[in-house]
C-alpha positions in Angstrom: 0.9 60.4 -27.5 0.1 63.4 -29.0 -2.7 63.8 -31.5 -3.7 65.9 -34.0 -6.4 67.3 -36.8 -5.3 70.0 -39.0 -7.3 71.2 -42.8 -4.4 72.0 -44.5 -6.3 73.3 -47.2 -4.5 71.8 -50.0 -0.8 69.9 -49.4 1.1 71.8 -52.8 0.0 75.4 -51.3 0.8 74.4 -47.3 3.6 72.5 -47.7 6.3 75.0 -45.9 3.3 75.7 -43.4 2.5 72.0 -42.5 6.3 71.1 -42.4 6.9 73.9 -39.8 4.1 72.9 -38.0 4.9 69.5 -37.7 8.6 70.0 -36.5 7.4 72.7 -33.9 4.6 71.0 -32.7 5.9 67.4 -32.7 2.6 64.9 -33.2 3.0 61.8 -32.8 0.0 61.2 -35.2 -1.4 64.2 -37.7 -4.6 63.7 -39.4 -5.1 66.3 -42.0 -7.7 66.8 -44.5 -8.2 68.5 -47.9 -5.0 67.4 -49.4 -6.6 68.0 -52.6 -3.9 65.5 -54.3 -3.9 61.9 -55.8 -2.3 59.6 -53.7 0.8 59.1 -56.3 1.5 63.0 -56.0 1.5 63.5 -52.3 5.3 64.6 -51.1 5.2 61.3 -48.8 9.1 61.5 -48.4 9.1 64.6 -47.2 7.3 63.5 -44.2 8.5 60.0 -44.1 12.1 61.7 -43.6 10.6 63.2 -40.3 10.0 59.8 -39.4 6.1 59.5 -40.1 4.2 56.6 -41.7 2.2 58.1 -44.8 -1.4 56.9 -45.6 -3.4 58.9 -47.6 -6.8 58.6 -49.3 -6.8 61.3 -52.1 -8.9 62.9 -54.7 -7.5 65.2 -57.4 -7.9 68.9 -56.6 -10.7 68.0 -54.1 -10.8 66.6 -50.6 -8.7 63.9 -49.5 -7.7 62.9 -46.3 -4.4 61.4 -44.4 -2.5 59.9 -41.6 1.2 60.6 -40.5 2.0 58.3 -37.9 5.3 58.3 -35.9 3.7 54.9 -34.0 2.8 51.7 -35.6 -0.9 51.6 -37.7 -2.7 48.6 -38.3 -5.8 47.8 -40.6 -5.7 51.2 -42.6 -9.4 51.8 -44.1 -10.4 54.0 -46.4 -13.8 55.5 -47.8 -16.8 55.9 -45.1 -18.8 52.6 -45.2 -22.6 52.8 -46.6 -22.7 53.8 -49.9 -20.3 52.0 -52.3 -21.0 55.1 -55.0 -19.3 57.8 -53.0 -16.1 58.5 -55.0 -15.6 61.7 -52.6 -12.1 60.5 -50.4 -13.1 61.9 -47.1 -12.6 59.4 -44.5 -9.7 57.0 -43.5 -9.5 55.2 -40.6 -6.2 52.9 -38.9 -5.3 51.7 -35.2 -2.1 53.3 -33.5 -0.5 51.0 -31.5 1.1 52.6 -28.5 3.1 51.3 -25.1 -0.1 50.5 -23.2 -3.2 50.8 -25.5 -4.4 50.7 -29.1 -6.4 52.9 -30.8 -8.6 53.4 -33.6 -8.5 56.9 -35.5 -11.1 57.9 -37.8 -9.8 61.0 -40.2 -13.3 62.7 -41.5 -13.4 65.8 -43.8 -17.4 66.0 -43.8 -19.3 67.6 -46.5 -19.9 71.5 -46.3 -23.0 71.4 -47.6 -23.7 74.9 -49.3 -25.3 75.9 -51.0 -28.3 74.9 -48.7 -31.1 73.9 -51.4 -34.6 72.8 -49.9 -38.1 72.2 -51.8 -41.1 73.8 -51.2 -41.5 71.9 -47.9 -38.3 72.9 -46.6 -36.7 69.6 -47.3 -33.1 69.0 -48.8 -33.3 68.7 -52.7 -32.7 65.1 -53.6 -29.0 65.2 -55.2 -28.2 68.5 -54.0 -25.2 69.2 -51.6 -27.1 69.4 -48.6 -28.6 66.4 -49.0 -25.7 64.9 -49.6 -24.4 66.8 -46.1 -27.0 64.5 -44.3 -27.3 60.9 -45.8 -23.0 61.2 -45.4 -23.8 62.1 -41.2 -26.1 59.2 -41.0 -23.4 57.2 -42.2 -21.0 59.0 -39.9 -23.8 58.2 -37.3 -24.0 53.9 -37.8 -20.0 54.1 -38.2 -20.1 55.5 -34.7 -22.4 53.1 -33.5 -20.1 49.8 -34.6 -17.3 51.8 -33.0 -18.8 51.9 -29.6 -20.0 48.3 -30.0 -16.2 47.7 -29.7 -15.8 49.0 -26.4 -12.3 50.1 -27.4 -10.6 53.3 -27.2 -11.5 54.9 -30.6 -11.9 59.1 -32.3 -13.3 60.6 -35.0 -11.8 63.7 -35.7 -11.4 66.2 -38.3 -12.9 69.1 -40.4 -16.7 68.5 -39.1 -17.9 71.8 -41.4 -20.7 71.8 -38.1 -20.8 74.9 -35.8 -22.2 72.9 -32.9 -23.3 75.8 -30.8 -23.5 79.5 -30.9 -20.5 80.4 -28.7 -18.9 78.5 -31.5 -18.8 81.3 -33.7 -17.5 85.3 -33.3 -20.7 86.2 -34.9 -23.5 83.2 -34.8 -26.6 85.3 -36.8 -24.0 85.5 -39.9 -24.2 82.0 -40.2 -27.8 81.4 -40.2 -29.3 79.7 -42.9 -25.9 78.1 -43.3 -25.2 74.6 -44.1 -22.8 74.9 -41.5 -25.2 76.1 -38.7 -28.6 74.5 -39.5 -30.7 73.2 -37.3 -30.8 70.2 -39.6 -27.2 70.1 -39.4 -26.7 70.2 -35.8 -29.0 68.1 -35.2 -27.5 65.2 -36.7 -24.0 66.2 -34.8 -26.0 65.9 -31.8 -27.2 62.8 -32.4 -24.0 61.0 -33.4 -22.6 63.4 -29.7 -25.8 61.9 -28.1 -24.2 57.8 -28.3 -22.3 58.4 -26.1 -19.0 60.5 -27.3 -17.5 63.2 -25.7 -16.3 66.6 -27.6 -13.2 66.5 -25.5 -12.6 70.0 -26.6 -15.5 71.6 -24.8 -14.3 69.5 -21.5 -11.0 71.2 -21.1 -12.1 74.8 -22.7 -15.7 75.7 -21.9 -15.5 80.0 -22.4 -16.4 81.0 -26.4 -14.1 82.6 -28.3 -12.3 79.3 -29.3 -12.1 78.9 -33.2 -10.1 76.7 -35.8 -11.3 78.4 -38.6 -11.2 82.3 -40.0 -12.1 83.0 -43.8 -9.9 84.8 -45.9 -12.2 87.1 -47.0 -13.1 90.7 -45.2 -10.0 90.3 -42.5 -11.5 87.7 -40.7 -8.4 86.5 -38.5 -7.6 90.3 -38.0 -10.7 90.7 -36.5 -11.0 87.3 -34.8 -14.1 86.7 -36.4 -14.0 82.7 -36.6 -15.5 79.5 -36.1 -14.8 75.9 -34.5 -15.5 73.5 -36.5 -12.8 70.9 -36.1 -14.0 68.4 -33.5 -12.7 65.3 -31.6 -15.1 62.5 -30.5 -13.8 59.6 -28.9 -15.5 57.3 -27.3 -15.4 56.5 -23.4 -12.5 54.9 -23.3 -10.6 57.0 -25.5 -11.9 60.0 -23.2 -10.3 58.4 -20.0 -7.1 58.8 -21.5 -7.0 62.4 -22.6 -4.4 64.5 -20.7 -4.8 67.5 -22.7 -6.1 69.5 -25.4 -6.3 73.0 -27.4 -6.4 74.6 -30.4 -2.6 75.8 -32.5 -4.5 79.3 -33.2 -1.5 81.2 -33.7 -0.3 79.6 -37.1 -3.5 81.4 -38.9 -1.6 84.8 -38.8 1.7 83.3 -40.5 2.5 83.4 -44.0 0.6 81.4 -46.4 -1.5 79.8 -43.9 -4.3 77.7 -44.3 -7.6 79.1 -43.3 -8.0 76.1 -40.2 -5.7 75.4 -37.6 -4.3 72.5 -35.7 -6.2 70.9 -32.8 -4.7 68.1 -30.7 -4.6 66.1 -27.7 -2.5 64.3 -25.4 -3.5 60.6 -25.0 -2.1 58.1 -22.5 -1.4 55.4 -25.3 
């Protein structure tokens, strides 16, 4: 089976670009995030014609996540558990039932963050976005804990918005002070990493210069100057499946592209 994340960066403006994508590239299962749509406007039968099961989870102009699923899903959630007052639709989860093994798929498109605002202690501001950044990766962190408890093949992938380390980035001391690259921020990746997922990019691809995302501004893709911050964890016995992985880079220099780009994996399912 052949997985995938992909930021699409809004489903109205990528349209041609996802569609081409997904016929080159063949997924068996796409999770994509910012679809910036309502779930009654996304172009489902485009993508149902291809032979994909639609589940979406969408938010008007903002966020939104989905699943396209060639293979069976079972027990589609939606909304990260833990705070019953989040209206932001940025995490949907199903099982994909394959030939030999199940598995559980957790689409995240996790808060940005910027702008960064602190108090005089150099704490997040109560209500502001980078507090909001955290409390949702504590909740990322106890949803990754009941996952394990399962002892079943499970991921969590998507648009992190976390630069985990510096070889992550073409030019790490432009993003210091970031939401993106905080201490505070990577920290809390590393301790939902330290449970006991793997970053099955990183064990196929450990040289920098691998990024999945290059602003539009100031020429960034022409002069490569990106970031990775699209991750897969999966748990242990997802990660004994995984037959390959890498990043779709090349579709950033197409027309109309969105500013992230695909990254997938091979699975034994």
């Amino acid at each position: 089976m052949k997985l995938a994340t992909f930021n699409i960066n809004g489903i109205k403006a990528r349209i041609q670009a996802l569609s081409d994508w997904l016929d080159e590239a063949q997924p068996d299962v796409a999770v994509l995030q910012e679809i910036k749509s309502v779930d009654e406007a996304f172009p489902r039968e485009l993508f149902e014609e291809k032979g994909y099961q639609v589940e979406t989870h969408g938010q008007k102009s903002f966020n939104g996540v989905a699943i396209l699923s060639k293979l069976p899903l079972e027990d589609i959630r939606r909304g990260l558990p833990g705070d019953d007052g989040d209206e932001q639709a940025r995490w949907i989860e199903a099982t994909v039932v394959g030939e030999k093994n199940a598995l559980r798929i957790c689409g995240l498109y996790l808060p940005n963050g910027n702008p960064v605002e602190l108090d005089e202690a150099g704490r997040p501001v109560e209500g502001g976005k980078y507090a909001y950044k955290l409390a949702w990766m504590e909740r990322l962190k106890t949803r990754a804990e009941e996952l394990l408890a399962t002892e079943e093949p499970s991921v969590m992938l998507g648009d992190y918005n976390i630069i985990p380390q510096a070889q992550d980035a073409a030019n790490p001391k432009k993003w210091e002070g970031d939401a993106l690259y905080r201490p505070e921020s990577r920290a809390a990746w590393q301790r939902i990493v330290n449970l006991g997922f793997t970053e099955i990019f990183r064990t196929r691809h450990a040289a920098p210069g691998h990024y999945t995302f290059w602003d539009y501004q100031a020429g960034a893709w022409q002069k490569n100057d990106g970031i990775r911050i699209d991750h897969m964890l999966m748990s242990p016995q997802c990660a004994d499946l995984v037959e390959d992985c890498g990043i779709d880079a090349g579709i950033r220099g197409r027309e109309k592209p969105s500013d992230h780009v695909p990254l997938w994996a091979e699975i034994a399912l």
